[in-house]
C-alpha positions as CSV (number, residue, x, y, z in Angstrom):
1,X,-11.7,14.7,-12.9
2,X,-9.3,15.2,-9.9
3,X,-6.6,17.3,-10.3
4,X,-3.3,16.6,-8.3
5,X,-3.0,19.0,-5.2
6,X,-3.1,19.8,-1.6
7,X,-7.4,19.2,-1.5
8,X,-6.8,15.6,-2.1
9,X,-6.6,12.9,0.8
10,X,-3.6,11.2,0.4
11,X,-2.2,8.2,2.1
12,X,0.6,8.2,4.7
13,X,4.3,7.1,2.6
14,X,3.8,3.9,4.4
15,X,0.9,3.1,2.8
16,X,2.0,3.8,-0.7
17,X,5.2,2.1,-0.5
18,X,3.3,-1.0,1.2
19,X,1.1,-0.9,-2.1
20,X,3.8,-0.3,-4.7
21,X,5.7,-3.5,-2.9
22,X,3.0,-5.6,-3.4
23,X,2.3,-4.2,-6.7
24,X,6.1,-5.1,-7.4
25,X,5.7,-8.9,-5.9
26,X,2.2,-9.4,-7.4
27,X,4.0,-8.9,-11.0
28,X,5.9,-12.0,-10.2
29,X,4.5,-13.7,-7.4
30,X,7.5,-17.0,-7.6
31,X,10.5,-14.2,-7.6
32,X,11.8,-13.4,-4.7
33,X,12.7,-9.2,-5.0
34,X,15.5,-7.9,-3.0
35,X,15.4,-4.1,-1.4
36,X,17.8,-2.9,-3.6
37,X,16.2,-4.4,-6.8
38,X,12.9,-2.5,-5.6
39,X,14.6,0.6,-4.4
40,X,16.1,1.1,-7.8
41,X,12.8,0.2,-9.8
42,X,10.8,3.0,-7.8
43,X,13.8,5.5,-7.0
44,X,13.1,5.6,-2.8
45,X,15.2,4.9,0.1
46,X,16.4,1.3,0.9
47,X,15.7,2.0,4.3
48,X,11.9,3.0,4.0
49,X,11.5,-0.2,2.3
50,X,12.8,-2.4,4.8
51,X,10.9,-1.2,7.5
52,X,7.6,-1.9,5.3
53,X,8.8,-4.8,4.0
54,X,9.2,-6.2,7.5
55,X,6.0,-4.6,8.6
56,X,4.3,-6.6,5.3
57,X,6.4,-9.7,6.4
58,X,5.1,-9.3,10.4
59,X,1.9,-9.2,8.6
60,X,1.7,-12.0,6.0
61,X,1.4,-10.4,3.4
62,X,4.8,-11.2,1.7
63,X,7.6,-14.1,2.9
64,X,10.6,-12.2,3.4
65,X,13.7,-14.3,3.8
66,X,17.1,-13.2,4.8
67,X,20.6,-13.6,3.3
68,X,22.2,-15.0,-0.1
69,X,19.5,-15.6,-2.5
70,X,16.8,-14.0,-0.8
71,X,14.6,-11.7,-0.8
72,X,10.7,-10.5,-0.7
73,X,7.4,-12.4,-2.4
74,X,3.9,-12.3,-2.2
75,X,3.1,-14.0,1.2
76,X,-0.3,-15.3,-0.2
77,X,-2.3,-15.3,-3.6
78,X,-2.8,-11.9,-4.7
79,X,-6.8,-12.2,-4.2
80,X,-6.4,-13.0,-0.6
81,X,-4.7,-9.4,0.0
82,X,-7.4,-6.9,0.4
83,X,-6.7,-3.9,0.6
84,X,-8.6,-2.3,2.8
85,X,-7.0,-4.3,5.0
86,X,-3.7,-3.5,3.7
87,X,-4.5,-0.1,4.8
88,X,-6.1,-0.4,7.9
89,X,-2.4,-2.8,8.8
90,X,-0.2,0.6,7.0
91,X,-2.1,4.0,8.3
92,X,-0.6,5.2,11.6
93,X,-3.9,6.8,12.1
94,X,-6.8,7.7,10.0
95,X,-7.2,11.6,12.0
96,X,-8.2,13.4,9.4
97,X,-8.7,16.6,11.2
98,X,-7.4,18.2,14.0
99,X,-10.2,17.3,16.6
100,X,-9.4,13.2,16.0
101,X,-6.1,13.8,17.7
102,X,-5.1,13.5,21.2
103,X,-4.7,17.3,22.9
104,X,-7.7,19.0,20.6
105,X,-6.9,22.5,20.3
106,X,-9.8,23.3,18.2
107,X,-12.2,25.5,19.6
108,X,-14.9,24.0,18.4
109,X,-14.3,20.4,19.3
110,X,-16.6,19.6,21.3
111,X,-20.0,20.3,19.9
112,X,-18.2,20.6,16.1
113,X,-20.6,17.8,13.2
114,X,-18.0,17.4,10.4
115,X,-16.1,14.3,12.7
116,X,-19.3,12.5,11.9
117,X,-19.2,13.4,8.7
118,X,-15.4,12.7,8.2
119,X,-16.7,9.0,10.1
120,X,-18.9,8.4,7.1
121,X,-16.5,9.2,4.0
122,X,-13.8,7.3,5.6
123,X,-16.3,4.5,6.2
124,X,-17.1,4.8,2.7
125,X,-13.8,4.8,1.6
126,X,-12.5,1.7,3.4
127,X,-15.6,0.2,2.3
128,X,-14.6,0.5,-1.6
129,X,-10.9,-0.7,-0.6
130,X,-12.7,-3.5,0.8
131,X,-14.2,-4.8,-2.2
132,X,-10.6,-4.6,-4.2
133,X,-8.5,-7.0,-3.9
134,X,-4.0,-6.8,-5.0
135,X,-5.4,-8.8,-8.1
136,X,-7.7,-6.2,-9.3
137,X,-4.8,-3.6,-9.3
138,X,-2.0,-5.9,-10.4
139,X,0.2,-4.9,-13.0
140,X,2.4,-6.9,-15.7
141,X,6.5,-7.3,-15.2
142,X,6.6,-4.9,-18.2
143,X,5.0,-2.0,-16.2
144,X,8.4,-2.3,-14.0
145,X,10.8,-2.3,-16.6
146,X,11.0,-6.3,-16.2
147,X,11.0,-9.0,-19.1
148,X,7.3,-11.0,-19.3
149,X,7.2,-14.2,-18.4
150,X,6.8,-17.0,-20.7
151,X,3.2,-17.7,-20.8
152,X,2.2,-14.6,-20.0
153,X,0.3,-12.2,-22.6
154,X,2.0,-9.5,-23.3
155,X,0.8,-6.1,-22.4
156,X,1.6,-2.3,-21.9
157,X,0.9,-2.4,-17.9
């Protein structure tokens, strides 16, 4: 089992918060959710969110509209949202090391094996993303502190 520390990959802020709004949306995919509504729910900046809420909007991924009454939804149905795309629209880069970086430093980089290697588990894991899809990872209203709709079964998450 994975334990929570610095030897895990981890995902660039962007990329989570892009997730956890669409996580957010995908609970009720008719309601439009404002910034502040999704601020408060997760507890992180209003201005982090707008900037990947318009990125998600740019992208198509949610219909953002402006003004009284508006807000956020889910842009298109949930199974159309891969995530490995997701991803490969959120992470600035995917440099996991040093050498994939512009002005390598490393001494090494130039006859150094583990890029290919790195190549191969990223590969592997943008592979996996791409087999998921927002509906496989979608979570009830209930999970955000939100009433369930009518018609939907009630559950825990």
């Amino acid at each position: 089992e994975p334990t929570a520390g610095p030897e895990r990959m981890h995902l660039s802020k962007f990329s989570d918060y892009s997730l956890r709004v669409l996580l957010l949306a995908g609970s009720r995919p008719e309601h439009f959710f404002t910034i502040s509504e999704t601020a408060e729910i997760y507890g992180i900046s209003q201005a982090h969110l707008k900037k990947v809420v318009r990125l998600l909007a740019n992208k198509g991924y949610v219909l953002a509209v402006r003004g009284h009454g508006g807000g956020f939804r889910l842009g298109r149905p949930a199974h159309e949202i891969s995530l490995g795309a997701l991803l490969r629209d959120t992470e600035p880069d995917f440099a996991l090391v040093e050498c994939y970086r512009s002005g390598k430093s490393c001494l090494v980089s130039g006859c150094c094996r583990l890029p290919r290697v790195l190549d191969q588990a990223l590969a592997a894991f943008l592979e996996v993303m791409d087999r998921h899809s927002l509906r496989d990872i979608l979570l009830s209203p209930r999970a955000f502190g939100l009433p369930e709709l009518a018609g939907q079964p009630e559950t825990p998450c």
